[in-house]
N, C-alpha and C positions, 0 to 999 in steps of 0.2 A: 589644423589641416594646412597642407604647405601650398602657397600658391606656385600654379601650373607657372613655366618659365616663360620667356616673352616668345621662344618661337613657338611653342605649343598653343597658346593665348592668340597666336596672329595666326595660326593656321586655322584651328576650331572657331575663330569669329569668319575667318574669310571662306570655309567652305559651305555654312549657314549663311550668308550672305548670299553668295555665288548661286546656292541652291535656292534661296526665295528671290533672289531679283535677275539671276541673269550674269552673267561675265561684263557687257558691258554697262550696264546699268550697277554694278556696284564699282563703284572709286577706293582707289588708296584714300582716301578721307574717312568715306565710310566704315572701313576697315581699322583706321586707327583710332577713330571716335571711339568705337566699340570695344575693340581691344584694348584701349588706354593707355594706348603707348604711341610717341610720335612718329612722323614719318621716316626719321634716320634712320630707327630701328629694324623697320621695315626694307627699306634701302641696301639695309646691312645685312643681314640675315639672307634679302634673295636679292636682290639687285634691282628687279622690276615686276609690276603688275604679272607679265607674261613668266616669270620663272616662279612665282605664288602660285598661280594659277595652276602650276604643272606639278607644285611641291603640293598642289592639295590632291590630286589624282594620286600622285606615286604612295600618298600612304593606305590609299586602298588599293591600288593594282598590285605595287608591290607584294603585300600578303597575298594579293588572289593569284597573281603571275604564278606566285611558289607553289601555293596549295593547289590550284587547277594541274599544274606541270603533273604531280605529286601523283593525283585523283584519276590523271587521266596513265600514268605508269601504269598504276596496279588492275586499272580496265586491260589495257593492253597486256600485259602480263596474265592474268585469267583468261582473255579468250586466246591470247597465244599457244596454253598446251590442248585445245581442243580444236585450233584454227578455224575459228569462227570471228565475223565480224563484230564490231561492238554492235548490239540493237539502238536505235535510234530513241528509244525510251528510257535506256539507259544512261547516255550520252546529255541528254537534255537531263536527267536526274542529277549525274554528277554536276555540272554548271550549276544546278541551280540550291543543290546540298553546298556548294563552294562559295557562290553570289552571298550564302544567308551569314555564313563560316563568319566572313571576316568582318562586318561592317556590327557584327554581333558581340564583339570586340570589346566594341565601342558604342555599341546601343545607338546606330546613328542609320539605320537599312532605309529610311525615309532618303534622308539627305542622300545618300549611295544612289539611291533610283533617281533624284533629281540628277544628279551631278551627270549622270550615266546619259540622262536624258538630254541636258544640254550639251554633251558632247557631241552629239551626234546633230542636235538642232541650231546651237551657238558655237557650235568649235571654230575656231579661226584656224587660218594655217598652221600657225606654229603650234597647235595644239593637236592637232590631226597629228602630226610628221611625228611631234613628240611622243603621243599612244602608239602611232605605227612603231617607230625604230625600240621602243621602248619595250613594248607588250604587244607587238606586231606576232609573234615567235609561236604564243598562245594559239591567239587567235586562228593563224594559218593552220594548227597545229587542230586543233578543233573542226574547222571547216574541212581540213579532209576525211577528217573520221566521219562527218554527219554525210560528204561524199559518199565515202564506202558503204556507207547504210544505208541510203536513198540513193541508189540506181540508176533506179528508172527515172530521176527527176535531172530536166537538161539543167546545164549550170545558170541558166539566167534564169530560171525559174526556181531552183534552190536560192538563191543569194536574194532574190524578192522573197521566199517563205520563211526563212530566216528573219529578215529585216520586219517583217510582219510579227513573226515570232516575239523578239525580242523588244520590237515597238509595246506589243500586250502587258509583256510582263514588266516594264519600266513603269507603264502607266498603271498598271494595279500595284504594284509596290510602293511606287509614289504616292499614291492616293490612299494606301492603306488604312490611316484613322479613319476618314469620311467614309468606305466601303465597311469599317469594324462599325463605326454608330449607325450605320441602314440597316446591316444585320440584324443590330441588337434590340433595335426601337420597332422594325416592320416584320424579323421572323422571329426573335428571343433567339438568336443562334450569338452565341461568345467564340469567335475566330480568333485562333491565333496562324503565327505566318505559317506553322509549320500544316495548318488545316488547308490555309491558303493556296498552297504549293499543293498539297493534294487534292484538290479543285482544280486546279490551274493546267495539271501534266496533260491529264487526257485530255484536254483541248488545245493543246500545242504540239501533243504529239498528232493527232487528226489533221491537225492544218497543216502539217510536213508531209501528210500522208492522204492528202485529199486527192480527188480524182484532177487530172491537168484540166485546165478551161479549154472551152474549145477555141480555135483560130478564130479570129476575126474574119469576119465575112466580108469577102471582097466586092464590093461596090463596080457594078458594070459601068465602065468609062463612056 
């Protein structure tokens, strides 16, 4: 069997890394230890810490950027000859039929939810800017279709039901081995993700679709 070339070797050791300790808590060190290859190489191929960090994201947005674009045409395309909105169940199906798509690849949807997860907990500037400018397109692209389907929801209270959203399903993807061995040891149930996801919708769609809180009660001065 032929060994993987050295940037293939520096990317799959540094996005395992990245995924169990963190952005800052993993080192160019740690990375070349593991990889087996020295620091120049490293150097050479991306120039720094910060442009690794961003070549391990673009080999999963990349795929997802194409496929999401793709998933969400032929949405729009079908309810276009009936001029109907997309439904908001729908919408969350394709994202997450797309999420499973690509990191499935690569048999790595653990790591996908970590990395997903520290981007938004560890992201540093230039890793923000670079998701935004990069895979910003999607994104915006999605949030006004979940707009056009939830209505009645004001926008700062969509963009918290989202975030809450997407918070759920990072942490149960992430955590998937430990939530499949509780299943199998306390109900005999063998889950796999595709079960999972079908567990997961109608409670994600419910939380987009739940009643508004009420105002805060104003406290007499």
């Amino acid at each position: 069997m032929a060994q993987p070339d050295t940037v293939t070797r520096i990317l799959d050791t540094a996005e395992v890394l990245f995924a169990e300790r963190g952005f800052a808590e993993t080192s160019l060190r740690n990375i070349t230890s593991k990889a087996k290859v020295n620091l120049a190489a490293v150097n050479y191929h991306f120039g720094s810490k910060k442009s690794l960090i961003q070549a391990v994201f673009s080999r999963y947005l990349d795929p997802f950027t194409t496929r999401f674009h793709a998933a969400l045409d032929e949405l729009e395309a079908k309810h276009r000859q009936d001029g109907s909105e997309i439904p908001l169940e729908e919408l969350l199906e394709t994202m997450a039929r797309t999420v499973l798509e690509v990191p499935a690849e690569r048999n790595s949807l653990k790591v996908f939810m970590r990395l997903l997860g520290l981007a938004y907990s560890q992201a540093q500037g230039h890793l923000r800017r670079y998701i935004q400018d990069e895979y910003g397109s999607v994104f915006t692209r999605f949030t006004e279709l979940v707009r056009r389907a939830t209505p009645e929801l004001p926008d700062a209270e969509r963009f918290w039901r989202l975030h809450f959203v997407l918070g759920t399903v990072i942490f149960t993807l992430s955590g998937l081995d430990a939530l499949r061995d509780i299943a199998e040891q306390d109900y005999h149930e063998h889950v796999t993700v595709r079960d999972l996801v079908r567990r997961l919708r109608p409670v994600v769609v419910s939380a987009m679709q739940a009643p508004l809180p009420e105002p805060p009660v104003q406290e007499a001065s």
